[in-house]
C-alpha positions as CSV (number, residue, x, y, z in Angstrom):
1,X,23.8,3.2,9.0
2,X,22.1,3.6,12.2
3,X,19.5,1.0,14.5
4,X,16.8,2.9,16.9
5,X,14.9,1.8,20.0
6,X,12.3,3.0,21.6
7,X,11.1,2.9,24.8
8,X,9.9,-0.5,25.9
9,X,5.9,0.3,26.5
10,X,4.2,-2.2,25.2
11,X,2.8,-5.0,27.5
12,X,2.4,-8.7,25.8
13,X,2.9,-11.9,27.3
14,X,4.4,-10.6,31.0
15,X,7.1,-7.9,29.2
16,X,7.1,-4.6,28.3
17,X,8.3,-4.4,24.4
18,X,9.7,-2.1,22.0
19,X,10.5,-1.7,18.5
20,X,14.0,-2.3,16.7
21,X,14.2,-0.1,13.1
22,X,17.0,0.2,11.2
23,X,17.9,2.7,7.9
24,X,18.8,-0.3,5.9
25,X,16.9,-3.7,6.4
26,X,20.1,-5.9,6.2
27,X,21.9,-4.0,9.3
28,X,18.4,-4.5,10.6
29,X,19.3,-8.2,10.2
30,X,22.6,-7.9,11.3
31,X,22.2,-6.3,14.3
32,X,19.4,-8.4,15.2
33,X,21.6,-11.4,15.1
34,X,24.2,-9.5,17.2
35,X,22.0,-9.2,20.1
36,X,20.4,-13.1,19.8
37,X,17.3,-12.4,17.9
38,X,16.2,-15.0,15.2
39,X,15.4,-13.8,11.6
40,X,12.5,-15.5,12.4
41,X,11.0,-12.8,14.7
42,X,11.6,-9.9,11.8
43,X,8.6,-8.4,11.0
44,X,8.2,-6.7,7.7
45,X,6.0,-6.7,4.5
46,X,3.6,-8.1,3.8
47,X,2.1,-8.1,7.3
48,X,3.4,-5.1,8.3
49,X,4.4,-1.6,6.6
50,X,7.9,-0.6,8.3
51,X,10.6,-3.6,8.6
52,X,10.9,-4.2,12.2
53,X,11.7,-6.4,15.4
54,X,9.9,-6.2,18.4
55,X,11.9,-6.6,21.7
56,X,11.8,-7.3,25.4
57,X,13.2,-4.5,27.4
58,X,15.9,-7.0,28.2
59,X,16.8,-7.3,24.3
60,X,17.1,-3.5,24.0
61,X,19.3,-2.9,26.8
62,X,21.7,-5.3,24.7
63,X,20.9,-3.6,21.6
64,X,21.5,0.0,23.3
65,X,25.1,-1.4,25.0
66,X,26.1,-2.5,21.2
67,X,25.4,0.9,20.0
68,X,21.2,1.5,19.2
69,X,20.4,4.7,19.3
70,X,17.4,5.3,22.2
71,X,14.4,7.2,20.8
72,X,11.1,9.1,22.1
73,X,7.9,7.7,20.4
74,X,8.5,11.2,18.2
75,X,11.3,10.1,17.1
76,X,10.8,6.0,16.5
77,X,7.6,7.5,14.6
78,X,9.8,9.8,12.2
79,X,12.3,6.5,11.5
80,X,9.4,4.3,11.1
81,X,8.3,7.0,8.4
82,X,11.6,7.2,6.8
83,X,11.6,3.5,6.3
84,X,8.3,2.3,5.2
85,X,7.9,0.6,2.5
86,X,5.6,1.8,-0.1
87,X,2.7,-0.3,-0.3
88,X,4.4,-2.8,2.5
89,X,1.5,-3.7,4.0
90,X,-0.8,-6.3,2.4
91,X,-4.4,-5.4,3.3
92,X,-5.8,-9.2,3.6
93,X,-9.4,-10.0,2.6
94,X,-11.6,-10.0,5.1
95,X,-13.9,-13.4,5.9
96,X,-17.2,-12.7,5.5
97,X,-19.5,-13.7,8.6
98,X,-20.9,-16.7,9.3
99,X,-24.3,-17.6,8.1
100,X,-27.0,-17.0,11.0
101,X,-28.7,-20.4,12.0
102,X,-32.3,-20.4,11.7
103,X,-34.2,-21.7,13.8
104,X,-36.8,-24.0,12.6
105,X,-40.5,-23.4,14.0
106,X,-42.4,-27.0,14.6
């Protein structure tokens, strides 16, 4: 079993982020809790198509000292591929607009 990184690109709330796949979704688990990161933070089906965790750059230089393997975007792209889940991702219904208010002539 194996857990990938990429490269932390994504800006959010003052840090660059990355993603945090695994072959098997219970090493995913594992490892996450190895490096500090709460189950709570997993990201997975329904909501989203390929279990994951998003980290800080900070978090991934822990994960990479434990033993992650460092990917290109190529490469995170082909693991995210490998472990999708079919029909992961929910589509939720979307709300339909609000009424326009009409304005009443006097």
């Amino acid at each position: 079993m194996a857990v990938y990184v990429d490269q932390p690109i994504w800006r959010w709330a003052g840090h660059k982020w990355c993603h945090m796949l695994a072959d098997d979704v219970e090493e995913l688990h594992r490892f996450a809790a190895s490096i500090g990161i709460h189950h709570l933070l997993y990201q997975g089906p329904p909501k989203t198509s390929a279990p994951h965790y998003d980290l800080t750059g900070l978090e991934r230089a822990r994960a990479l000292r434990l033993g992650a393997i460092a990917c290109s975007r190529e490469e995170i792209v082909a693991v995210f591929r490998r472990v999708k889940v079919k029909n992961g991702k929910v589509a939720r219904p979307r709300r339909a607009p609000a009424p326009a208010k009409v304005r009443e002539i006097a």
